[in-house]
C-alpha positions in Angstrom: -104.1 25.5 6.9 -104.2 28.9 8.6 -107.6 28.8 10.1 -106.7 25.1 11.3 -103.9 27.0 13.5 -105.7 29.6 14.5 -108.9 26.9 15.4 -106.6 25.1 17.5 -105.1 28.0 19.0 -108.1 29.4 20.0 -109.1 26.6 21.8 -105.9 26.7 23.6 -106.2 29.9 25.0 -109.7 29.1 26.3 -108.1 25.9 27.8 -105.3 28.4 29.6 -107.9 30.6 31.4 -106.9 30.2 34.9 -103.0 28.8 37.8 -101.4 26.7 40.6 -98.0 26.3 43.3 -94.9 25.2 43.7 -94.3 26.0 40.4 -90.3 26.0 40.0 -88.2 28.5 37.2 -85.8 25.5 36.4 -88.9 22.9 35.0 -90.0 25.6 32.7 -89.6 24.4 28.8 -87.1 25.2 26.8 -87.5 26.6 23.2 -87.1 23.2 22.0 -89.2 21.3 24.2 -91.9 24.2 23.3 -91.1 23.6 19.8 -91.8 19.8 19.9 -95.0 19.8 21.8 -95.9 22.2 19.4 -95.2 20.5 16.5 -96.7 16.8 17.7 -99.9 18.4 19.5 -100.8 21.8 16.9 -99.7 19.5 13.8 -98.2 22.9 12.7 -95.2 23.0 10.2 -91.9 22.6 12.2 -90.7 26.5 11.2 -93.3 28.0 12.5 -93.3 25.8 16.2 -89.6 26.7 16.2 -90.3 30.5 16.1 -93.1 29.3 18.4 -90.2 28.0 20.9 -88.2 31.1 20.7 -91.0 33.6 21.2 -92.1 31.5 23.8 -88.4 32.0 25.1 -88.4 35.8 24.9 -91.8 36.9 25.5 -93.1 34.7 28.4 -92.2 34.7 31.7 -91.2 30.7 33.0 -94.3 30.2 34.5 -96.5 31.6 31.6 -94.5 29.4 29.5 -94.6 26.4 32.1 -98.3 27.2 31.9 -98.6 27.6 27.5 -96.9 24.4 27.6 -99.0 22.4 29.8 -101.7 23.5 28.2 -100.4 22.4 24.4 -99.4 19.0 25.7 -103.4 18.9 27.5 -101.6 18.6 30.9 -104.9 20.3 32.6 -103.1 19.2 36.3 -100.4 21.8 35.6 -102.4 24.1 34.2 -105.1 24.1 37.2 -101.9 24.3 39.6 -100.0 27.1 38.1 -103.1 29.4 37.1 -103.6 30.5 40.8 -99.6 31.1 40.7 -99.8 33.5 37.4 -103.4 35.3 38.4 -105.6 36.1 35.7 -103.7 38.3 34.1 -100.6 35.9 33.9 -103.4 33.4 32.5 -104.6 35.6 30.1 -101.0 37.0 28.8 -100.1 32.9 28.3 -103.2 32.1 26.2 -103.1 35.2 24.5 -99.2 34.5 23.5 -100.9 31.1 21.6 -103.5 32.8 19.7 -100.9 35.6 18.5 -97.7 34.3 18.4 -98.4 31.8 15.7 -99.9 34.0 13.9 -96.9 36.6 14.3 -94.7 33.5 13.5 -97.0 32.3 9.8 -96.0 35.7 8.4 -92.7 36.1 9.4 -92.4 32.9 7.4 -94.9 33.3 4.9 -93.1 33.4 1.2 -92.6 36.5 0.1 
């Protein structure tokens, strides 16, 4: 199960290497709506999106997490238009955040 995750993530954060306009603070996801899309898209158990969602929440900035979310869902229009808006770096940080934030999230979870 873990390396299905981390496969999947992985190719996210490939997918989230670049950024776009326009891009407004009050359409950025919310914990839960991260949560869902992570839980129909990544298949991964729903504990772990929701730690997802809330990480998401704290760590990212809207438009990183505008731009994580677009790229979970496969929204590549969003993605293209807000990875000129974030930079590289801003890119980088939101892939990044869906490599190691699940991985954070598995063993915060994991039975002791």
């Amino acid at each position: 199960m873990k390396h299905l995750i981390f496969a999947s993530l992985g190719a996210l954060a490939l997918s989230a290497c670049g950024g776009g306009d326009n891009a407004k603070k009050s359409d950025s996801p919310t914990r839960a709506q991260f949560a869902e899309a992570c839980g129909e898209q990544l298949n991964v158990p729903e504990e772990i999106c929701t730690c997802i969602g809330e990480k998401a929440e704290s760590d990212l900035s809207d438009l990183e997490r505008k731009f994580a979310y677009a790229s979970i869902t496969g929204d590549m229009e969003t993605t293209e238009k807000l990875r000129g808006d974030l930079g590289v770096e801003g890119s980088m940080k939101a892939g990044m955040f869906m490599v190691n934030a699940p991985a954070a999230c598995a063993a915060e979870n994991a039975p002791e």
